[in-house]
C-alpha positions as CSV (number, residue, x, y, z in Angstrom):
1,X,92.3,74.1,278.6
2,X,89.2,75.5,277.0
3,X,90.2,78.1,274.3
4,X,87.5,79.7,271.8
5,X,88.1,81.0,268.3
6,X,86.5,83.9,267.3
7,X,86.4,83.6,263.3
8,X,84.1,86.0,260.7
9,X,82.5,82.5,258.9
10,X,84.1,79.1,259.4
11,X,82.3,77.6,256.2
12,X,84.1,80.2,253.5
13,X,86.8,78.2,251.6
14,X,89.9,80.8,252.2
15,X,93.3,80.5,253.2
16,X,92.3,82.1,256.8
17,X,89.5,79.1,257.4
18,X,91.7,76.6,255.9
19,X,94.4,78.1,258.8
20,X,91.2,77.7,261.2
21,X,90.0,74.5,261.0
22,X,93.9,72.9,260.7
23,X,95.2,74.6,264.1
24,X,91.2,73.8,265.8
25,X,92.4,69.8,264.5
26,X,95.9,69.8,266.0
27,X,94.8,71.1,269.4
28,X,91.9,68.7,270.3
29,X,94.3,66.0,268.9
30,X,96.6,67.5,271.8
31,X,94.3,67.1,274.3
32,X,92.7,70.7,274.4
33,X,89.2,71.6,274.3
34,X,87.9,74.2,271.6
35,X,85.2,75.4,270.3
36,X,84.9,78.0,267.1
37,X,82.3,80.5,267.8
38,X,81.0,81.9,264.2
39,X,79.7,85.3,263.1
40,X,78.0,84.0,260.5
41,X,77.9,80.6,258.5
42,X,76.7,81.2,254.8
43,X,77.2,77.4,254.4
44,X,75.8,74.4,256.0
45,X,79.4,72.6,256.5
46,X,83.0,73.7,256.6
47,X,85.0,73.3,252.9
48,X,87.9,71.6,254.9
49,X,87.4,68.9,257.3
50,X,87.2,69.7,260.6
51,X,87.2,67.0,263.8
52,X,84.5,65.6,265.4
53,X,85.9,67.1,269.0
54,X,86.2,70.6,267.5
55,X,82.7,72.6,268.9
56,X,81.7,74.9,266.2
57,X,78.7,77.8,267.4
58,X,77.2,80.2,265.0
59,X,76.5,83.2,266.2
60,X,73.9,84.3,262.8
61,X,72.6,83.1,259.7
62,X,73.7,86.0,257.4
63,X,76.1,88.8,257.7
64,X,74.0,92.6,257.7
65,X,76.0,95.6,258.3
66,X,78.2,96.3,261.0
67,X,76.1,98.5,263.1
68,X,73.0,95.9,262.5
69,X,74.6,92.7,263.2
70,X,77.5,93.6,265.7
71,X,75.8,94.7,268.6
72,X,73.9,91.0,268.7
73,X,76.9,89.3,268.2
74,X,78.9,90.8,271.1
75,X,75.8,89.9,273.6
76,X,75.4,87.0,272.2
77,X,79.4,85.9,272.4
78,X,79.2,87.6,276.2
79,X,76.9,85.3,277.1
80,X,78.2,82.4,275.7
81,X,81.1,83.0,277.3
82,X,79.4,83.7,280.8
83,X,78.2,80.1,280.2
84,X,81.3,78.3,278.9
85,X,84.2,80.5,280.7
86,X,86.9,79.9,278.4
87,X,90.5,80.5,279.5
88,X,91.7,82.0,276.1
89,X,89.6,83.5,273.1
90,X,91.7,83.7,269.9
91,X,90.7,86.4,267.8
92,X,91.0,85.2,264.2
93,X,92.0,88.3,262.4
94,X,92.2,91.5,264.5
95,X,89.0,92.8,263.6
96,X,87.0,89.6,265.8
97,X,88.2,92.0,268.9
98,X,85.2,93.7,269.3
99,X,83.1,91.2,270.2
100,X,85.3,89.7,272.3
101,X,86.0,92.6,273.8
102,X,83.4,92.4,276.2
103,X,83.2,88.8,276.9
104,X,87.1,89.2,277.9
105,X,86.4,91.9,280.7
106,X,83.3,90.2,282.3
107,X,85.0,86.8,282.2
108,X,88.6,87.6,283.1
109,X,89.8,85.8,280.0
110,X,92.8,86.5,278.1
111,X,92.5,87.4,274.5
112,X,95.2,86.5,271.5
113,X,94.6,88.8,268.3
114,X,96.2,86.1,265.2
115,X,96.5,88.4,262.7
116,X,96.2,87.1,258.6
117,X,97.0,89.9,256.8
118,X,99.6,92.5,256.3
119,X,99.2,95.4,259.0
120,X,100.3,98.1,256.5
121,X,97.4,97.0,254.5
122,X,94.8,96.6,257.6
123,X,96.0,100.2,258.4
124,X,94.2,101.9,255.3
125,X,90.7,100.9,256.6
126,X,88.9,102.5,259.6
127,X,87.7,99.4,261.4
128,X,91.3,98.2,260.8
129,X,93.1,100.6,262.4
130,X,90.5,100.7,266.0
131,X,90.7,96.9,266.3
132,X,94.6,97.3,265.9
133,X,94.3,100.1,268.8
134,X,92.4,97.9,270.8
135,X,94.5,94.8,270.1
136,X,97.6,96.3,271.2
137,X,95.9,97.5,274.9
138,X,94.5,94.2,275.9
139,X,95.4,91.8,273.9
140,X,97.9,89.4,276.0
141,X,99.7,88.6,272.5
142,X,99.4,89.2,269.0
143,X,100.5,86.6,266.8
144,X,101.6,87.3,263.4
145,X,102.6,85.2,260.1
146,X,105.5,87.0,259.3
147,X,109.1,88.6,260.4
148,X,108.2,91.2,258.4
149,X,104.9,91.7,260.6
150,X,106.5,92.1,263.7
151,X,109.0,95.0,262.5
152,X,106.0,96.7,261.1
153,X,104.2,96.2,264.4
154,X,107.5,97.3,266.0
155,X,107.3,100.9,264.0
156,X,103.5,101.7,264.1
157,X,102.9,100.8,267.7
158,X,106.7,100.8,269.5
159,X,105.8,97.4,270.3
160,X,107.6,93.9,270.4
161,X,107.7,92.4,273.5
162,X,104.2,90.7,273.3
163,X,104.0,90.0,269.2
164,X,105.0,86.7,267.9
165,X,105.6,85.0,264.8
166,X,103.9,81.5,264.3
167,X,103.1,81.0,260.5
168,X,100.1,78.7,259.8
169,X,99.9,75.0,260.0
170,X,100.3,73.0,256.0
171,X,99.3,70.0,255.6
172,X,100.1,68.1,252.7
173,X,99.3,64.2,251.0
174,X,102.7,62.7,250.1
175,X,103.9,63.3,246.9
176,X,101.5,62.6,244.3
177,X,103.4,61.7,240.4
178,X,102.3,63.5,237.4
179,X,103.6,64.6,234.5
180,X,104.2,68.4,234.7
181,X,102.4,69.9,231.7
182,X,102.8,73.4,230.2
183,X,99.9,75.0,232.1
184,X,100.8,78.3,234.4
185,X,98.7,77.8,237.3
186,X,97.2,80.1,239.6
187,X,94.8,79.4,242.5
188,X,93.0,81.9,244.8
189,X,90.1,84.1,245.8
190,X,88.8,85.5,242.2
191,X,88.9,89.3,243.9
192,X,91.0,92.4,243.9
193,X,93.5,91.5,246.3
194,X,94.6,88.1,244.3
195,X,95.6,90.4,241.2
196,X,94.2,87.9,238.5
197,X,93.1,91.3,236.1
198,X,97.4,92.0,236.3
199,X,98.1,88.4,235.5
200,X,96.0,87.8,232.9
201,X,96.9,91.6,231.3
202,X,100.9,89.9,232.0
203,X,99.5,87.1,230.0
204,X,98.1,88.3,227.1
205,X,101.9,89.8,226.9
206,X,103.6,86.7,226.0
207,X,100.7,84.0,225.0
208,X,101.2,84.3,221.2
209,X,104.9,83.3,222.0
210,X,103.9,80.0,223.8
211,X,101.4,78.9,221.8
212,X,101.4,75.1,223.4
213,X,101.0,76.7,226.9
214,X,97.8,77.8,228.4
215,X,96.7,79.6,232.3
216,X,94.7,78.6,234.3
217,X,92.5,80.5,237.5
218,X,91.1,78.6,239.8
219,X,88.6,80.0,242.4
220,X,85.0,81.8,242.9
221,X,84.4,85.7,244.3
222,X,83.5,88.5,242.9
223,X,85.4,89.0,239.7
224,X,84.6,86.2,237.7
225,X,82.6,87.9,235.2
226,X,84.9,90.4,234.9
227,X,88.1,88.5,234.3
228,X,86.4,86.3,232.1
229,X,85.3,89.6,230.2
230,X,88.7,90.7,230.6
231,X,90.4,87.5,229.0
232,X,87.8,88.1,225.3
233,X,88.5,91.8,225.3
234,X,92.3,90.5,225.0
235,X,91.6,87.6,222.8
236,X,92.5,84.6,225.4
237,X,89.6,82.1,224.8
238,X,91.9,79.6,223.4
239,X,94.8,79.3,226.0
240,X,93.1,80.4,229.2
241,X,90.3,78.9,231.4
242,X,88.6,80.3,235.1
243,X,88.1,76.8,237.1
244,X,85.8,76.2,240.1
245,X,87.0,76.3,243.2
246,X,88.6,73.1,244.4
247,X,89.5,72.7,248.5
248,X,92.6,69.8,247.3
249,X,94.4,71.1,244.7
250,X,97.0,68.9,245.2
251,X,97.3,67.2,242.2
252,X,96.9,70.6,240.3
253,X,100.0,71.6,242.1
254,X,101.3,68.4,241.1
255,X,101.1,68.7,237.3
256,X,101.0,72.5,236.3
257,X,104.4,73.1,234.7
258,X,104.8,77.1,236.3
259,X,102.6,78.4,239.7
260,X,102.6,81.9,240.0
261,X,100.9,84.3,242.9
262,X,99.8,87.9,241.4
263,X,98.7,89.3,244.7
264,X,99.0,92.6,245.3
265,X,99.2,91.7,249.5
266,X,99.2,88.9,251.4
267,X,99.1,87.5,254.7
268,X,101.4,84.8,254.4
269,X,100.1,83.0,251.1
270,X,98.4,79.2,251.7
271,X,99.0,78.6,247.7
272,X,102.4,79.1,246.8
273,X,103.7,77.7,250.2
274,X,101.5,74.6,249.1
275,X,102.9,74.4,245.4
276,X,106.1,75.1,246.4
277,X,106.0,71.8,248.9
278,X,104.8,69.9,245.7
279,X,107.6,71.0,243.7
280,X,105.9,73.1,241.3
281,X,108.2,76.4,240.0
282,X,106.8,78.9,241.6
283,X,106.8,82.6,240.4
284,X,105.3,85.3,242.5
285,X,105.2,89.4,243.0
286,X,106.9,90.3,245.9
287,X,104.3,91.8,247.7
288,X,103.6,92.1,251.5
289,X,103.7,89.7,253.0
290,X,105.4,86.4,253.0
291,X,106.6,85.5,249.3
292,X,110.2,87.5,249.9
293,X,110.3,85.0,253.3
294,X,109.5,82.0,251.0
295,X,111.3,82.7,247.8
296,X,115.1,82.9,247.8
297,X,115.4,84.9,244.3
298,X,116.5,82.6,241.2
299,X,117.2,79.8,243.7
300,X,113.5,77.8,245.0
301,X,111.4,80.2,243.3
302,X,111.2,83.7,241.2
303,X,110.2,87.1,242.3
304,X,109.7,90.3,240.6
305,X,108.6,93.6,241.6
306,X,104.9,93.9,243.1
307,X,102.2,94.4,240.5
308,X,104.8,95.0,237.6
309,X,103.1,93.3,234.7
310,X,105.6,94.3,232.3
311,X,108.4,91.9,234.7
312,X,105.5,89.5,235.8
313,X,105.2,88.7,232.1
314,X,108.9,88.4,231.6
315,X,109.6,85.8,234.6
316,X,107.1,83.7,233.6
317,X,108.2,83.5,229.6
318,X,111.7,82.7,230.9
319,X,110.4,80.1,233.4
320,X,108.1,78.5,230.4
321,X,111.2,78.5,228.0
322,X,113.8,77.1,230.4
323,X,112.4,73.1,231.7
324,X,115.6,72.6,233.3
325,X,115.5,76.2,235.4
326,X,111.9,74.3,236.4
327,X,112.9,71.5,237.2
328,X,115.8,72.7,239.4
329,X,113.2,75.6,241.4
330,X,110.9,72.9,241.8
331,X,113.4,70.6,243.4
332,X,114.7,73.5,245.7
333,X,110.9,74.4,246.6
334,X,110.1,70.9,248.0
335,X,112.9,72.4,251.2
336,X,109.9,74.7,252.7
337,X,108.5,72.3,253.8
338,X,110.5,71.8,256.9
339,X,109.3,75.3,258.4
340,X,106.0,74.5,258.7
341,X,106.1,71.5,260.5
342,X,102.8,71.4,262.6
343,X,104.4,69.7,265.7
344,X,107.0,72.8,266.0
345,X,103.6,75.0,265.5
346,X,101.2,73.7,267.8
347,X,104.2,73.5,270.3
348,X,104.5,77.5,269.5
349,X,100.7,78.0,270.4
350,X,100.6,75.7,273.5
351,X,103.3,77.5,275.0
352,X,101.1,80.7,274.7
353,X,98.2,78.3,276.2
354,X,100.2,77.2,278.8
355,X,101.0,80.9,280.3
356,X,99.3,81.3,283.9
């Protein structure tokens, strides 16, 4: 079976590549052939690693705008796939469908549209709302990370028979042992949509009262300066750091004493699914989508309200005060573990494969 991704740039270090390159890695291993055709490739390599079997193409250097760069990209994918004549093309993230669009007809292939974010988010934006259109004509499934997902899918388009629900493949080293400190981690994308500017306002809240604990941020984007402005303007510089990004945070996960997620949306969220399988005590917003399917309130982790800094700051001082709360979340968390098992998940996407 030959089945191309269709991915915006394979060598960014986000959750969506990190779901890339693990899926690309359990299919060859199953026998199938893939390549993972890429818009653009800012870096030499991939962040995570990727097998030797898995066929990556770049399609350009450097992203331009839409109108500029689009149009080459969709002859250039059509005639890759006039060449190659793959049986599926996987469209990772909606908006991949129109380049593939073309390709598909000519070709006779079947397209899957695997969404990564919340539709009721995708839905403000232009682009967003045409490649949803477009999806929901021709692609032969949609495949979503949530239950959540597919009621929304359900409401906005009267569709259900062809959406499914496959969340992404974690992969994890066995437990590593460190001693839990009193640092509230948080790990992510340093942009908008990770809401670092509400956690560290929900910080500065509560710092003076735990004066052994410190946050940390760990990631690179856009907003660095101004968090880091953000954090002096509030008086942080002693109990708060920005990190680099790291691709295994692992042992980060390992030893923070509280993790918490400040989104304001979310796909399904790589990071807390990740820290919650390490054990850490995980507090989170309950944004859309995917912490209210992770978190069982009070019992393997804590939500509050989305983008409420005034609670945000409260769950996280009664987390720090409370070690045996902690250490009984953290055991709880360790259980998600079990539904993302990437046997049961690549079985989910080979039965799609499989379809005549």
């Amino acid at each position: 079976m030959k089945i191309c991704f269709l991915i915006k740039d394979i060598t960014l270090g986000a959750g969506t590549e990190r779901a890339q390159v693990n899926l690309a890695n359990k299919l060859v291993e199953c026998g199938e052939k893939v390549t993972v055709w890429s818009f653009f490739m800012k870096h030499n390599n991939t962040k995570f690693e990727i097998h030797s079997d898995v066929k990556i193409v770049r399609g350009a250097r450097n992203e331009l705008p839409f109108y500029m760069s689009y149009p080459k990209l969709i002859t250039q994918f059509t005639l890759y796939a006039l060449r190659n004549k793959p049986n599926w093309i996987v469209c990772t993230d909606t908006n991949r469908i129109v380049v593939a669009l073309v390709a598909a007809i000519i070709c006779n292939t079947k397209i899957v549209v695997w969404e990564h974010y919340a539709l009721v988010h995708s839905l403000t934006k232009t682009r967003g709302r045409i490649s949803r259109i477009l999806a929901n004509k021709i692609a032969k499934y949609i495949v979503v990370l949530t239950k959540r997902d597919i009621l929304e899918y359900e409401k906005v388009y009267n569709l259900r028979s062809n959406i499914i629900c496959i969340p992404n493949i974690i992969t994890k080293p066995k437990m590593l042992c460190f001693e839990r400190g009193k640092e509230i981690l948080a790990i992510g994308r340093l942009s908008e949509q990770k809401g670092f500017d509400l956690l560290i306002d929900a910080w500065s809240k509560i710092s003076n009262r735990l004066p052994d604990w410190f946050l940390r941020i760990v990631g690179e984007g856009e907003m660095r300066d101004k968090l880091i402005e953000q954090s002096k303007f509030l008086h942080l510089n002693h109990n708060f750091i920005i990190s680099n990004y790291t691709n295994n945070p692992f042992q980060l996960y390992s030893s923070c004493g509280i993790f918490v997620l400040s989104s304001r949306y979310e796909g399904l969220p790589y990071v807390l699914i990740e820290a919650m399988m390490m054990g850490a005590p995980c507090v989170s917003f309950d944004c859309p989508n995917g912490p209210s399917e992770l978190i069982q309130n009070g019992v393997n982790g804590v939500l509050v309200s989305p983008e409420n800094v005034g609670k945000l700051a409260e769950a996280l001082l009664e987390m720090a005060n409370n070690r045996q709360k902690r250490i009984a979340i953290g055991d709880k968390a360790k259980g998600i573990e079990s539904c993302f098992s990437p046997e049961i998940i690549v079985r989910s996407w080979e039965k799609i494969f499989k379809e005549k």
